[in-house]
FIDO-882285 format. One record per residue (C-alpha): residue number from 1; residue in three letters; chain; x, y, z. Coordinates in Angstrom, 2 decimals. Example, Ala and Ser with C-alpha at 12.3 -4.5 7.8 and 13.67 -1.06 7.14 Angstrom:
REM residues 2
  pos  code  unit       xx       yy       zz
    1   ALA     A    12.30    -4.50     7.80
    2   SER     A    13.67    -1.06     7.14
***
This chain:
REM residues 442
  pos  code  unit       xx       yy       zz
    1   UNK     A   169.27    43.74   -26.65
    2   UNK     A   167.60    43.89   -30.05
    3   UNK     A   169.92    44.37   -33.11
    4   UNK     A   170.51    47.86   -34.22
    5   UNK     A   169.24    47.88   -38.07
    6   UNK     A   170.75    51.19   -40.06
    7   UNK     A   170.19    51.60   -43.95
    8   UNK     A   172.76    54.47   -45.35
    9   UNK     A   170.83    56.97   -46.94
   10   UNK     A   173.28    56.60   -50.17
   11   UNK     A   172.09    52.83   -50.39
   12   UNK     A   168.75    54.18   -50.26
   13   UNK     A   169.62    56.72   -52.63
   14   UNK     A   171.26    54.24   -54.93
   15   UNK     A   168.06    51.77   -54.82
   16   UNK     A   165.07    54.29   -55.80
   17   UNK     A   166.41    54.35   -59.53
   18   UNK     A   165.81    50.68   -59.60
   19   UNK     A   162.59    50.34   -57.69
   20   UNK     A   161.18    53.23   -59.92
   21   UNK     A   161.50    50.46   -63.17
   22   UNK     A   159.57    48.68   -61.48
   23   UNK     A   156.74    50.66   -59.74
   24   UNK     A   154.40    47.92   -59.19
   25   UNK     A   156.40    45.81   -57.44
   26   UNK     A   158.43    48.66   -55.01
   27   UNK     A   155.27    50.94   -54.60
   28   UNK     A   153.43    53.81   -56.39
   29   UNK     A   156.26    56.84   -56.07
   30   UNK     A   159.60    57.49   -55.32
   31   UNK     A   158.55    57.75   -51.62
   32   UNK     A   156.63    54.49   -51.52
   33   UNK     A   159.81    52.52   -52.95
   34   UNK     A   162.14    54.13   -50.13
   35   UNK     A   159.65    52.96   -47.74
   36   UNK     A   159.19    49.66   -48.94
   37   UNK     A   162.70    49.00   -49.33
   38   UNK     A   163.54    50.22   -45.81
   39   UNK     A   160.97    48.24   -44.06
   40   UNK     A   161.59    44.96   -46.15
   41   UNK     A   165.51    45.40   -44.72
   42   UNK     A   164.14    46.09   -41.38
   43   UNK     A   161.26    43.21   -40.92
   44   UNK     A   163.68    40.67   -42.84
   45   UNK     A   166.81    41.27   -40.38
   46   UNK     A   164.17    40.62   -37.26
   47   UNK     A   162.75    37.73   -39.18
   48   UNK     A   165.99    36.46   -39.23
   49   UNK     A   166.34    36.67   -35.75
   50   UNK     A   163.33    34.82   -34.91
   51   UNK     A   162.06    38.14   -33.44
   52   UNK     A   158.78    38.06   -34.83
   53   UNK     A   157.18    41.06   -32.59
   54   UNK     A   159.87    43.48   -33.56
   55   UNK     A   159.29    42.09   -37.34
   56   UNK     A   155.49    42.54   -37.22
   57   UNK     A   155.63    46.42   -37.73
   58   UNK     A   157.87    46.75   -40.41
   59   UNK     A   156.43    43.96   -41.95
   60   UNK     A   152.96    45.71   -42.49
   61   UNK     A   154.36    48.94   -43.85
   62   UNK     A   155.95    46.36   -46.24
   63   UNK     A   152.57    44.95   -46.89
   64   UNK     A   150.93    48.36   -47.17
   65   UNK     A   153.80    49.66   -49.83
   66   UNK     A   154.49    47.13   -51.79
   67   UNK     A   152.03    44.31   -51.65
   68   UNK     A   153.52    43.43   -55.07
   69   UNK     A   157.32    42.67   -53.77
   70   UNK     A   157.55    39.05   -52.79
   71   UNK     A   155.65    35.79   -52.42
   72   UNK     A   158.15    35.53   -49.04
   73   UNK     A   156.10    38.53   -47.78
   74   UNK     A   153.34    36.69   -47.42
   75   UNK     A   154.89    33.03   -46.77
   76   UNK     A   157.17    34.76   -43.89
   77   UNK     A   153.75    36.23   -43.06
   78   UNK     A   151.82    33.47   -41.88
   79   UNK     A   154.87    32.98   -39.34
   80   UNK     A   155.00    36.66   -38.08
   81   UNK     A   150.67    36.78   -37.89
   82   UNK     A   150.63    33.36   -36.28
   83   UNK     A   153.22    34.21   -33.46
   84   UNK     A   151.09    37.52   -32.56
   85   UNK     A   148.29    35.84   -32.40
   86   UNK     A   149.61    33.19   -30.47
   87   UNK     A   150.68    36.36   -28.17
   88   UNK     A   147.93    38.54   -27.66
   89   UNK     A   147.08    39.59   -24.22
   90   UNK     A   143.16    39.78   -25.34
   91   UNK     A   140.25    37.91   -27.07
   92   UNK     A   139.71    41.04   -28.73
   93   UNK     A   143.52    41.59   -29.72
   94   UNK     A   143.23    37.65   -31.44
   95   UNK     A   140.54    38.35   -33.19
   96   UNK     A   141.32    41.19   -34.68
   97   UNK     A   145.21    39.65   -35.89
   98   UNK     A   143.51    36.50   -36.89
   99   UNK     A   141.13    39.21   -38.87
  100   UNK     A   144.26    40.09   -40.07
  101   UNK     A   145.97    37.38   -41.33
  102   UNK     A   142.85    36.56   -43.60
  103   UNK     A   143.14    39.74   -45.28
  104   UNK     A   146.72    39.02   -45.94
  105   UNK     A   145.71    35.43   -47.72
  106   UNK     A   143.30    37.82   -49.84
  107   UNK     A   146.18    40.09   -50.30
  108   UNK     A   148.48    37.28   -51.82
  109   UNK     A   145.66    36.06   -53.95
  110   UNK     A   144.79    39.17   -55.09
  111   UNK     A   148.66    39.83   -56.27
  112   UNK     A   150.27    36.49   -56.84
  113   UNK     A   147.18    34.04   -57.94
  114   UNK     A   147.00    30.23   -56.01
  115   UNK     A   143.72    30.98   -55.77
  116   UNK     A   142.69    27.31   -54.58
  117   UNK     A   145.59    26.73   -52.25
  118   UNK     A   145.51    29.90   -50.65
  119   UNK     A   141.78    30.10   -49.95
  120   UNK     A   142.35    26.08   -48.34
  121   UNK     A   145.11    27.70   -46.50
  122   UNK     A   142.65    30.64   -45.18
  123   UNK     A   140.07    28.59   -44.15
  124   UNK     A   142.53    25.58   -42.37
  125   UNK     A   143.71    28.54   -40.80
  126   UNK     A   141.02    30.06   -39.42
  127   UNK     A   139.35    26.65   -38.27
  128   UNK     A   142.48    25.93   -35.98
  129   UNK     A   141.73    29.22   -34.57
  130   UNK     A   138.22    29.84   -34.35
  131   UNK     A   137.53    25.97   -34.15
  132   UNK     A   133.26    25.78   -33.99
  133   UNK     A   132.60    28.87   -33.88
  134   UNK     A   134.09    30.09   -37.30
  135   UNK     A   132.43    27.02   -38.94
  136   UNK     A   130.27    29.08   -40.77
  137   UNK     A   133.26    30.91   -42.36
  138   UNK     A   135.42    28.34   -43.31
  139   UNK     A   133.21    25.84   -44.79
  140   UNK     A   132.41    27.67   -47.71
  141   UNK     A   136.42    28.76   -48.13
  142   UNK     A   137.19    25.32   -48.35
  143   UNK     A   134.28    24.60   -50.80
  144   UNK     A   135.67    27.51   -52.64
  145   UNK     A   138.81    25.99   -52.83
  146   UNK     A   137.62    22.50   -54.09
  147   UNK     A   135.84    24.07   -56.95
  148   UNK     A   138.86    26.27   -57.93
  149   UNK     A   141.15    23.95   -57.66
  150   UNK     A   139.16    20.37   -58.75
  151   UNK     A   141.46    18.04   -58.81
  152   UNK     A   144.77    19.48   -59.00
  153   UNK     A   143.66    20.54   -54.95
  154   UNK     A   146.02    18.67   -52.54
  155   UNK     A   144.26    15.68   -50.70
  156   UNK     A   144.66    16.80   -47.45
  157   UNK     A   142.46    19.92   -48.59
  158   UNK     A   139.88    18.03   -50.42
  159   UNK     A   139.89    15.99   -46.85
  160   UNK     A   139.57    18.92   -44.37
  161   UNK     A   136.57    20.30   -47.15
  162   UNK     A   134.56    17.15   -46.60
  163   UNK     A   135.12    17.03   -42.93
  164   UNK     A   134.29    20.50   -42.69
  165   UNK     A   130.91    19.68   -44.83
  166   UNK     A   130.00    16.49   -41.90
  167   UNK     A   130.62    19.45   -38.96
  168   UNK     A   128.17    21.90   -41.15
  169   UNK     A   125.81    19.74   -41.37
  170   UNK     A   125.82    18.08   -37.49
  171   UNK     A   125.36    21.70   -36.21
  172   UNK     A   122.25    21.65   -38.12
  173   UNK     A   123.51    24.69   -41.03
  174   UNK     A   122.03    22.46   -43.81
  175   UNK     A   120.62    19.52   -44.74
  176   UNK     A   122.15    15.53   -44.73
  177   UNK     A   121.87    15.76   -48.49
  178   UNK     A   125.05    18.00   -48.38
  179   UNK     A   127.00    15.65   -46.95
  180   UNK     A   126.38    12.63   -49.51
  181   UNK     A   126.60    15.77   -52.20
  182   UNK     A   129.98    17.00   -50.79
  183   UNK     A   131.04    13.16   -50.73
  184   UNK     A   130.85    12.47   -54.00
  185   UNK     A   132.93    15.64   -54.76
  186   UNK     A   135.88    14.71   -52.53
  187   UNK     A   135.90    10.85   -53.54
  188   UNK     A   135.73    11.48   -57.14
  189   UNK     A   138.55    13.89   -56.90
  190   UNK     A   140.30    11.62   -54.56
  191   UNK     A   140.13     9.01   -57.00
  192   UNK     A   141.04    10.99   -60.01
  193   UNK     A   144.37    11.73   -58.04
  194   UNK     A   145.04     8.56   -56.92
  195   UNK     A   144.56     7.32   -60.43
  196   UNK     A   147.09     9.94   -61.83
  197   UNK     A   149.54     9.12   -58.90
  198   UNK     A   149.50     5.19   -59.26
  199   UNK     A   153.08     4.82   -59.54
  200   UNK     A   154.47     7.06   -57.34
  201   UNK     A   153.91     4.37   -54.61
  202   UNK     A   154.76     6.97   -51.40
  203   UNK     A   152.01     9.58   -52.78
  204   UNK     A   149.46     6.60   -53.87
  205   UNK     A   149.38     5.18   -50.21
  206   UNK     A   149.39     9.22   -48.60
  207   UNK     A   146.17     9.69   -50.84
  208   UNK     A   144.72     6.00   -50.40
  209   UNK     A   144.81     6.81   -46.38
  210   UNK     A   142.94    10.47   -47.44
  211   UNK     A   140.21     8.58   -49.36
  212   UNK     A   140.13     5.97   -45.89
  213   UNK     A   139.65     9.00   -44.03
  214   UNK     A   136.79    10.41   -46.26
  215   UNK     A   134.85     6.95   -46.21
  216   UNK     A   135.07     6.39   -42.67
  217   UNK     A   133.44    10.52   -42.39
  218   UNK     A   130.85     9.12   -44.67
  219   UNK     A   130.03     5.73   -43.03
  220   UNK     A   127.31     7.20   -40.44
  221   UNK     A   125.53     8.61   -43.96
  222   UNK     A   126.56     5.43   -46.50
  223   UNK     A   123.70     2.56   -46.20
  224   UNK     A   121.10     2.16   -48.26
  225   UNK     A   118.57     3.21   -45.71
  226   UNK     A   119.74     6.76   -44.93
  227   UNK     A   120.61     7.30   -48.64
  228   UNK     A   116.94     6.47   -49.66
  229   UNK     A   115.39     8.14   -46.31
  230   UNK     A   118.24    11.35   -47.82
  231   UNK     A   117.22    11.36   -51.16
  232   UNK     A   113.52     9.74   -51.41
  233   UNK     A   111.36    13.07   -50.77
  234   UNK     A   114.33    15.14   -53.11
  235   UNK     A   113.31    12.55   -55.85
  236   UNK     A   109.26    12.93   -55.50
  237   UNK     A   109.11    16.75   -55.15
  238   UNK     A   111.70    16.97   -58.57
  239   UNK     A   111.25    13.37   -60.28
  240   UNK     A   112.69    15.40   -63.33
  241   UNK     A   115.45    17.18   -62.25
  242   UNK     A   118.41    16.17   -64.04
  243   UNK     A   120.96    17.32   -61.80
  244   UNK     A   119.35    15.60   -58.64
  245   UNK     A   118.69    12.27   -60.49
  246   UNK     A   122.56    12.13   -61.73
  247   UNK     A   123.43    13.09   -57.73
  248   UNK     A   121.16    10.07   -57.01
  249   UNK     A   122.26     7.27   -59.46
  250   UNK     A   126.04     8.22   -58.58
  251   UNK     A   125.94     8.00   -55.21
  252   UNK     A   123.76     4.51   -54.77
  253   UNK     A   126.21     2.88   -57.52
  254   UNK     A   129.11     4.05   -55.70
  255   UNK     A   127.34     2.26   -52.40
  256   UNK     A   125.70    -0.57   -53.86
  257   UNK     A   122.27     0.17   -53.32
  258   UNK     A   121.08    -0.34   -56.67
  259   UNK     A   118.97    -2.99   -55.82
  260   UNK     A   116.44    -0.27   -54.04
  261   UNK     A   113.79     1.01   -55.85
  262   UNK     A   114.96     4.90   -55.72
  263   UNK     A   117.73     3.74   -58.13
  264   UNK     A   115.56     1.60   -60.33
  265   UNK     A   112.98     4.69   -60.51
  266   UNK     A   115.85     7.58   -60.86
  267   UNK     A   117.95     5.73   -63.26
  268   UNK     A   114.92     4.94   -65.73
  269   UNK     A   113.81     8.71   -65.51
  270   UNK     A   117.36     9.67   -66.15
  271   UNK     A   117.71     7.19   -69.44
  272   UNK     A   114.27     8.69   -70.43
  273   UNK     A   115.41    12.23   -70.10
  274   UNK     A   119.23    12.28   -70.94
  275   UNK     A   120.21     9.09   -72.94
  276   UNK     A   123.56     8.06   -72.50
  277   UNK     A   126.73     5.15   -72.86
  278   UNK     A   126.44     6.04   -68.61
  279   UNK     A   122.79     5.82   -68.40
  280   UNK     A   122.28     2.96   -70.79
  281   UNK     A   125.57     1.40   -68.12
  282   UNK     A   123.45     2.59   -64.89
  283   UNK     A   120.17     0.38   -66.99
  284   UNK     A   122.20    -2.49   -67.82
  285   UNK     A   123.65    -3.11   -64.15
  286   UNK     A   119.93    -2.51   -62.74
  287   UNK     A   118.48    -5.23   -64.94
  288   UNK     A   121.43    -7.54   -63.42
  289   UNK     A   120.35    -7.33   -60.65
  290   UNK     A   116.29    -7.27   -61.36
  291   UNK     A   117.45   -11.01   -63.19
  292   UNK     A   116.21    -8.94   -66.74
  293   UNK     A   118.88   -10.70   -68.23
  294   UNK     A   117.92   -10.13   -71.76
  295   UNK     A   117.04    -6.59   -71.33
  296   UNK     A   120.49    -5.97   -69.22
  297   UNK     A   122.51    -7.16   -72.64
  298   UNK     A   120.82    -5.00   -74.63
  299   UNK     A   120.98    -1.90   -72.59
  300   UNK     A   125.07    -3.16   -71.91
  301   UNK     A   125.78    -3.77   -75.65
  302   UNK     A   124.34    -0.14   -76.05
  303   UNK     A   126.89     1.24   -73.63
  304   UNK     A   129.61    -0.39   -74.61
  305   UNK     A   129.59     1.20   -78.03
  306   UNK     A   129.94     4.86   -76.61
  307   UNK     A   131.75     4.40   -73.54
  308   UNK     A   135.64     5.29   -73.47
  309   UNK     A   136.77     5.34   -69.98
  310   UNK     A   138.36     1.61   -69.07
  311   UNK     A   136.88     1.79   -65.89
  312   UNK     A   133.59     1.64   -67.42
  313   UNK     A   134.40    -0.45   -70.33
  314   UNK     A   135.67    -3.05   -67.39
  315   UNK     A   132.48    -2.85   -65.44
  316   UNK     A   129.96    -3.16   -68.78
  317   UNK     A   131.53    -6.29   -69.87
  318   UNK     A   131.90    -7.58   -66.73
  319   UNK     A   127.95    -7.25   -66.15
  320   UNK     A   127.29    -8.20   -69.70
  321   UNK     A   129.18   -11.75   -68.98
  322   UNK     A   126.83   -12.38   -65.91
  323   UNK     A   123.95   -11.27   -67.94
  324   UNK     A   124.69   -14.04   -70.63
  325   UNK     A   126.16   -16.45   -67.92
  326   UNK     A   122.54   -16.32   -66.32
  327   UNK     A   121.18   -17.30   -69.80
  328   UNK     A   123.83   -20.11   -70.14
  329   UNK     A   124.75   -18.31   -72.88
  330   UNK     A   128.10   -19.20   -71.96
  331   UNK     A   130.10   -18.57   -75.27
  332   UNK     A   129.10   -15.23   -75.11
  333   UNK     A   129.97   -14.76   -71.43
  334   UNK     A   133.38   -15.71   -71.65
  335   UNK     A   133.77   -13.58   -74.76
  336   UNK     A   132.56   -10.66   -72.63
  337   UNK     A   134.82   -11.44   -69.62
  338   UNK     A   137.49   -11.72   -71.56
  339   UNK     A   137.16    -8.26   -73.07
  340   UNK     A   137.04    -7.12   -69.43
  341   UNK     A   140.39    -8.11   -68.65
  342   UNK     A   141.57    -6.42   -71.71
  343   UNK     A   139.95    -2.87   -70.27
  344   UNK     A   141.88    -4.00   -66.22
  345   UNK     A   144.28    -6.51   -66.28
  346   UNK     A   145.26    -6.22   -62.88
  347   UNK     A   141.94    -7.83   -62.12
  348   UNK     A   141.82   -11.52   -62.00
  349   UNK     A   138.12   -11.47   -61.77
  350   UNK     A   136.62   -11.71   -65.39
  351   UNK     A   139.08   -14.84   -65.43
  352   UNK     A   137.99   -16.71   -62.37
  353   UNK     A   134.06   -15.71   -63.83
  354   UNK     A   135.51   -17.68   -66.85
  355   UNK     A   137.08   -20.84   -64.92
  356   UNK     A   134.00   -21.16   -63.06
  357   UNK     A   132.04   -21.39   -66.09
  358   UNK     A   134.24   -24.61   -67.07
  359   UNK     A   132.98   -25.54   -64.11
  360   UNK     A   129.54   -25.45   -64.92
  361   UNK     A   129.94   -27.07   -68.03
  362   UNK     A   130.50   -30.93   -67.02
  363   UNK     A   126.82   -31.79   -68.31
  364   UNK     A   127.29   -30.09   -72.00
  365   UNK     A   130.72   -32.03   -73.01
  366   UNK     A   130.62   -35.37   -73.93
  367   UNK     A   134.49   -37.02   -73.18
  368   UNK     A   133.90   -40.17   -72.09
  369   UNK     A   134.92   -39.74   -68.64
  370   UNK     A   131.43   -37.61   -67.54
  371   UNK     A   132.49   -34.16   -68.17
  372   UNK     A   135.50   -33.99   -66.20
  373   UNK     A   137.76   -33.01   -68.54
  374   UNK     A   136.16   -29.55   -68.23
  375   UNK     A   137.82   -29.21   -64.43
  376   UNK     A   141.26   -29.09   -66.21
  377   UNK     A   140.28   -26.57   -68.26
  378   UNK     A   138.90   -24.69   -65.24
  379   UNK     A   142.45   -25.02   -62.62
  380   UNK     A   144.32   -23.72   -65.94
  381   UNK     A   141.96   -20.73   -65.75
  382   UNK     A   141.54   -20.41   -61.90
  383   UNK     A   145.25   -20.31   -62.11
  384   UNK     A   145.87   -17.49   -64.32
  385   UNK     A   143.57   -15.82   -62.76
  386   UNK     A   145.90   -15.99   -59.76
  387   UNK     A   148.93   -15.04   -61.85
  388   UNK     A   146.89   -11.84   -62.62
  389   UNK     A   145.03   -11.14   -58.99
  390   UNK     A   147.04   -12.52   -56.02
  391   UNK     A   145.46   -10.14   -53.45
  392   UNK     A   144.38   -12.32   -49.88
  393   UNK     A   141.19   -12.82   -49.93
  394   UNK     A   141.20   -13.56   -53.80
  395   UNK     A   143.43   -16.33   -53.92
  396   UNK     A   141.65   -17.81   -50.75
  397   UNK     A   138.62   -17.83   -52.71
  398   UNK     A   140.57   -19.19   -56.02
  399   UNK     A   142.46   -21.34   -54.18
  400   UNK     A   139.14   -23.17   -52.89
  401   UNK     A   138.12   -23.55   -56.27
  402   UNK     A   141.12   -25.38   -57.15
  403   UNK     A   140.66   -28.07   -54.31
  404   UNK     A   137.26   -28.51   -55.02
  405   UNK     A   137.95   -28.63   -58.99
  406   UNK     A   140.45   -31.54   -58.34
  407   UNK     A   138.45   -33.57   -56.60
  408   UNK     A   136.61   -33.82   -59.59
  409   UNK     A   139.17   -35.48   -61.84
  410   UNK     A   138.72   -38.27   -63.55
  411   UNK     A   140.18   -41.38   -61.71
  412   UNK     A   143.60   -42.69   -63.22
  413   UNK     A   141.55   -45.81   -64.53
  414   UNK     A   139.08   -44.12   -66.11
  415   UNK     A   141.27   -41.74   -68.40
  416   UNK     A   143.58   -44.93   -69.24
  417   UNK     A   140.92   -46.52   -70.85
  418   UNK     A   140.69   -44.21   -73.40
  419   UNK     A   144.52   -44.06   -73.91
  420   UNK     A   144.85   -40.91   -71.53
  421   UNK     A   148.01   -40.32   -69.46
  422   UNK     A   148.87   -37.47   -66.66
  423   UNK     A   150.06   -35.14   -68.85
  424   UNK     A   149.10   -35.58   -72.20
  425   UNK     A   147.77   -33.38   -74.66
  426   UNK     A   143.97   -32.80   -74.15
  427   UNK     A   141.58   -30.44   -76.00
  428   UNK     A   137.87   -30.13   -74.19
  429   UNK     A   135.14   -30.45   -76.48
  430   UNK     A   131.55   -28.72   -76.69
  431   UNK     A   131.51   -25.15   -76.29
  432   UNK     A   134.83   -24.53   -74.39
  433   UNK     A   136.96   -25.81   -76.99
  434   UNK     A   140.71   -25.01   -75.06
  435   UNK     A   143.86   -27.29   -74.62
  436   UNK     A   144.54   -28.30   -71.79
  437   UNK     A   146.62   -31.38   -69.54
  438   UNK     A   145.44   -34.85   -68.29
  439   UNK     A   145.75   -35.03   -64.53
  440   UNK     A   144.40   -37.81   -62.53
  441   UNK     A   143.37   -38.86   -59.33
  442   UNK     A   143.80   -42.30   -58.01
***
């Protein structure tokens, strides 16, 4: 047997004086406020009971009266409008309640804000129900929602928006080019939340497996050769469209095509039009990898002045010490690496770049022992490198270095001939000019 709900009229009474302060939230009139009160007590006793059906009716008058009462209206909502639909005895009965239930997330908008959230909510919603055949809804709810919301949108969101965008575009509604568009919304946002949620190590790993689940979307759409076949006839129909060429030098960075020719021709059209620290970046990192070397410094010295992200401020000096490395400029390179590290330094990278060219450097110092002094130079840089970086597949490669470094050592005779002993003092010469410790190999 259901509950019996009864309301005194004197409580009633004793209520409208209240709900009349406060006419927007309890209703229009006197009437309305009686009403709304009545119902909420009704619909909120059944919710109680987990007797959603009975709780449906009195709910809606609750809705209709006073749309204005409670955010629980609407959060208790989603469980009453979810259970009837989960109930109805007809396709046409579900449609119309899941009809419904999206007018009640316009409802809450429309009186209690949340815009993004609530319009990701509406269209998750609606694509459990409807599934395919609402695709054509939904996808532009949740695209709504990522450009309300940016990046304050929660990941899972910004996920179910690009997976929606790879369905829209497999049932042939648009073109690839949305999907490698959409992409580079939802992994820049991705990243900009991952960034501000470093060190809250639980939330970093929830939104590092978000951005897995975006890039492995993506994959079918990432090489070179469908980003070029995507973009290629964009490019020649609008060479100087400023919007398309940014889409197009973004995206190929992000995937490492910039050695094909759509990014050399977009990027130098984009410096040409809208000079920038990120274009003259984009130009730099091109000319790396064209061998310009010369060029690549000057267009990377030119970015570097204007740039203020560290990301970017990493990744110019980075490319500006394998510009001058290439030269054998190697001063310069190590002065450029080493601003690098200042920018990241969790990245053991521009250090290793350094330590390798130590390395390099056994023909241009003159110690008596045929160069070799410059390998102990180079382990005491591989090593703090290591100290720095200790990921895997780094320290494999660093640690390979090392062996191979100390087989070039000077033998023990060798280094005692001029007065040298495992581990005395020792300052390299030429260019590299660091302290350092004998070591010796027999």
């Amino acid at each position: 047997m259901i509950k019996k709900i009864r309301i005194s009229l004197m409580a009633l009474v004793l209520l409208v004086p209240a709900v009349s302060a406060s006419a927007q939230k309890y209703g229009k009139t006197p009437e309305d406020s009686i009403s709304c009160v009545t119902n909420i007590s009704l619909y909120t006793e059944f919710y109680k009971q987990k007797n959603y059906a009975d709780a449906y009716g009195p709910w809606k008058e609750t809705l209709k009266y006073c749309p204005k009462s409670s955010k629980n209206l609407y959060i208790r909502g989603v469980t009453i409008m979810k259970n009837m639909i989960n109930n109805a005895k007809t396709p046409a009965e579900r449609d119309t309640l899941i009809a419904e239930l999206m007018r009640m997330y316009d409802l809450r908008i429309a009186n209690f804000g949340e815009a993004a959230e609530n319009t990701a909510k509406k269209a998750m919603d609606l694509e459990s129900y409807k599934r395919d055949d609402g695709l054509k809804d939904y996808y532009p709810m949740y695209m709504q929602a990522v450009k309300l919301g940016g990046d304050k949108l929660d990941a899972a969101y910004v996920t179910k928006f690009f997976e929606a965008t790879v369905k829209y575009v497999t049932k042939g509604y648009a073109e690839p080019t949305l999907v490698v568009d959409n992409y580079d919304i939802a992994s820049d946002l991705l990243e900009k939340q991952y960034k501000a949620r470093r060190d809250d190590t639980a939330k970093a790993a929830e939104i590092a497996r978000y951005i897995a689940s975006v890039e492995n979307a993506f994959s079918p759409y990432a090489t070179c050769e469908q980003l070029v076949a995507i973009y290629s006839k964009k490019f020649e129909a609008n060479p100087n469209d400023a919007d398309l060429l940014v889409k197009i030098t973004t995206i190929m960075r992000k995937k490492r095509c910039m050695s094909e020719e759509l990014f050399f021709k977009a990027t130098q059209k984009l410096h040409e039009m809208q000079p920038s620290p990120s274009t003259a970046l984009l130009m730099g990192q091109m000319c790396v990898n064209n061998q310009q070397y010369a060029k690549a410094v000057e267009y990377l010295n030119e970015a570097a002045k204007g740039l203020t992200e560290a990301d970017d401020l990493y990744n110019t000096y980075l490319a500006i010490g394998m510009a001058n490395s290439a030269q054998r400029s190697y001063g310069a390179a190590r002065a450029a690496y080493n601003k690098a590290a200042e920018y990241d330094p969790t990245k053991g990278d521009p250090l290793f770049r350094i330590a390798q060219l130590y390395s390099q450097s056994a023909g241009m110092v003159d110690d008596g022992m045929g160069g070799k002094s410059v390998y102990w130079a180079a382990v005491d840089q591989a090593r703090r490198a290591l100290s720095v970086e200790s990921g895997e597949e780094f320290a494999s490669t660093v640690n390979k270095f090392i062996s191979s470094c100390t087989q070039h050592f000077p033998k023990q005779a060798d280094a005692f001939m001029l007065n040298l002993l495992d581990g005395n003092s020792y300052t390299v010469g030429g260019w590299i000019g660091v302290s350092t410790t004998v070591r010796t190999k027999k």
